[in-house]
Steps between C-alpha positions, in 0.01 A plus 500: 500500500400140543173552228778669264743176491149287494334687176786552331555168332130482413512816318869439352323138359161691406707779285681241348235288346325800377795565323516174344138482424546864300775370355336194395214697322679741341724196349218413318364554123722767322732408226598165566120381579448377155834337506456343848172376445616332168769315657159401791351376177763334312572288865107402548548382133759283557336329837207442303655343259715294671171387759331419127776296407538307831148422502504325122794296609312349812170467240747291264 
């Protein structure tokens, strides 16, 4: 019974993260990808701008 109590967390841990990693996939795309990656956008907009903007006040 020893091997039983020493496998069992690995397996309990394994299981788990497979879960999370099918979870995690089947999270993505689907109706709210065009939403979520427009929000992505809008924020990479933003730091760009703001990195532009920094950068011509240390120029000036």
């Amino acid at each position: 019974m020893d091997y039983v109590s020493a496998l069992l967390p690995p397996v309990v841990m394994a299981a788990f993260f497979i879960g999370l990693v099918v979870t995690i996939v089947k999270s993505q795309g689907g109706p709210n990808k065009a939403k979520e990656d427009a929000a992505v956008d809008l924020a990479f907009g933003r730091a760009a701008s703001v990195q532009q903007q920094t950068s011509r006040a240390d120029d000036a």
